[in-house]
Structures are given as structure tokens and as C-alpha cells.
C-alpha positions as CSV (number, residue, x, y, z in Angstrom):
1,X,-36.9,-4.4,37.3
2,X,-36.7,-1.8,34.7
3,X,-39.3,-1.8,31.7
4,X,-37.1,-2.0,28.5
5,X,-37.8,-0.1,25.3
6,X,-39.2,-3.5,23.9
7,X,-41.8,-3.6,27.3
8,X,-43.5,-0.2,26.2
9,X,-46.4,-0.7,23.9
10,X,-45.5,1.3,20.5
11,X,-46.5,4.9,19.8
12,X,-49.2,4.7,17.2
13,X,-48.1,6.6,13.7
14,X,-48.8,9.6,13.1
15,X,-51.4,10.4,10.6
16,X,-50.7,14.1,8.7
17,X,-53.6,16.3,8.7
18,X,-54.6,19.0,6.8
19,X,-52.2,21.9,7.2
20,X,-53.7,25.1,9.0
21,X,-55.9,26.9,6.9
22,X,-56.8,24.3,4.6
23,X,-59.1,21.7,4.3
24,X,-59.3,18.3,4.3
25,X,-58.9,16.1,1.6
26,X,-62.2,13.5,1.8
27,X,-60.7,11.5,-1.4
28,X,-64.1,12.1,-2.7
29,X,-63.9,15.3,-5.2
30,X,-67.6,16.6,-4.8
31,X,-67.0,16.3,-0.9
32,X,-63.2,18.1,-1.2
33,X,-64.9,20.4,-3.8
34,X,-67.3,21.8,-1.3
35,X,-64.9,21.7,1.9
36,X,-62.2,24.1,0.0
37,X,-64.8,26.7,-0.8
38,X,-64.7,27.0,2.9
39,X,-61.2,28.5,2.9
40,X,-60.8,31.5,4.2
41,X,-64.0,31.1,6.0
42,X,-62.8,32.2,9.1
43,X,-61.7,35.5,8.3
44,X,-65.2,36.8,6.9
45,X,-67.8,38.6,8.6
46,X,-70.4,36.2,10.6
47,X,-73.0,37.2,7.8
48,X,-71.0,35.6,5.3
49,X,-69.5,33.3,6.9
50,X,-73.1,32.3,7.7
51,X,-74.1,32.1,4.4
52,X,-70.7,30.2,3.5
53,X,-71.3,27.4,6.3
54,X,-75.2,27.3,4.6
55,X,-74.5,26.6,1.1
56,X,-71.4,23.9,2.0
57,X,-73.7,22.2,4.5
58,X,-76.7,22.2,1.9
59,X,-73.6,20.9,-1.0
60,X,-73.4,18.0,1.5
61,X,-76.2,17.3,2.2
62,X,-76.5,17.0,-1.6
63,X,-73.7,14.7,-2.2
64,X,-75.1,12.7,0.6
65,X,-78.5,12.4,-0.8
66,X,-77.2,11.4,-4.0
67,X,-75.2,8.7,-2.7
68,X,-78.3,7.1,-0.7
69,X,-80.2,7.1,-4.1
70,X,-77.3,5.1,-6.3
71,X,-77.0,2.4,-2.9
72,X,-79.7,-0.5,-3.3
73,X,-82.3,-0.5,-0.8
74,X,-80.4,-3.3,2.0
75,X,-84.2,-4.6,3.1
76,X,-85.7,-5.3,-0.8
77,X,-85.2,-8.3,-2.8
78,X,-84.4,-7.7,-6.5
């Protein structure tokens, strides 16, 4: 017996993506801020593309930081 069209699990959706070349969008503008100064990023030299890669990874590591300071502390009581 032949599997029907109805038999074959469905094909997830396809979620679009960044086009090539561009970055993602986050939703979250400090996060998208720092992710589209990396445009271009792969056409620089590897010293500047270096220093590019640096400052967005220190940028998030920023944002990040700044979000674990406004989250209360899950183990403390108020």
C-alpha cells in the first residue's frame, strides 16, 4: 500500500533569514545595533577585521552584562 500525501509528516515552514551579506535582526536594537556594524566585515583585511570582531564581541558582552544587572537575583528573597 502506497503512503498518501496525508501519510507524510508535514514539511516544517520555512523561517527567512537574513539575506547574504547582512545581519541578523535580534529584535533587540543594542544587539542589531552592534551585529550591523559587522557588515562588510568579511571583505577587510584580518587586522581589521580583528579589531571589528573585538569591539562587537566586547559591545555584547556589554549588552549582556547589562541585562544580568536589571534581572533580580533568582536565589534572594526581597
Amino acid at each position: 500500500m502506497s503512503a498518501s500525501p496525508q501519510d507524510d509528516p508535514a514539511e516544517p515552514e520555512a523561517v527567512p533569514g537574513p539575506r547574504a551579506g547582512e545581519p541578523p535582526v535580534t529584535g533587540n536594537r543594542l544587539v542589531d545595533g552592534v551585529l550591523a556594524e559587522l557588515a562588510g566585515v568579511d571583505a577587510l583585511p584580518v587586522g581589521e577585521r580583528l579589531e571589528r570582531l573585538t569591539a562587537a564581541q566586547q559591545g555584547l558582552a556589554e549588552i549582556l552584562d547589562g541585562t544580568r544587572a536589571e534581572s533580580p537575583d533568582p536565589g534572594r528573597r526581597p
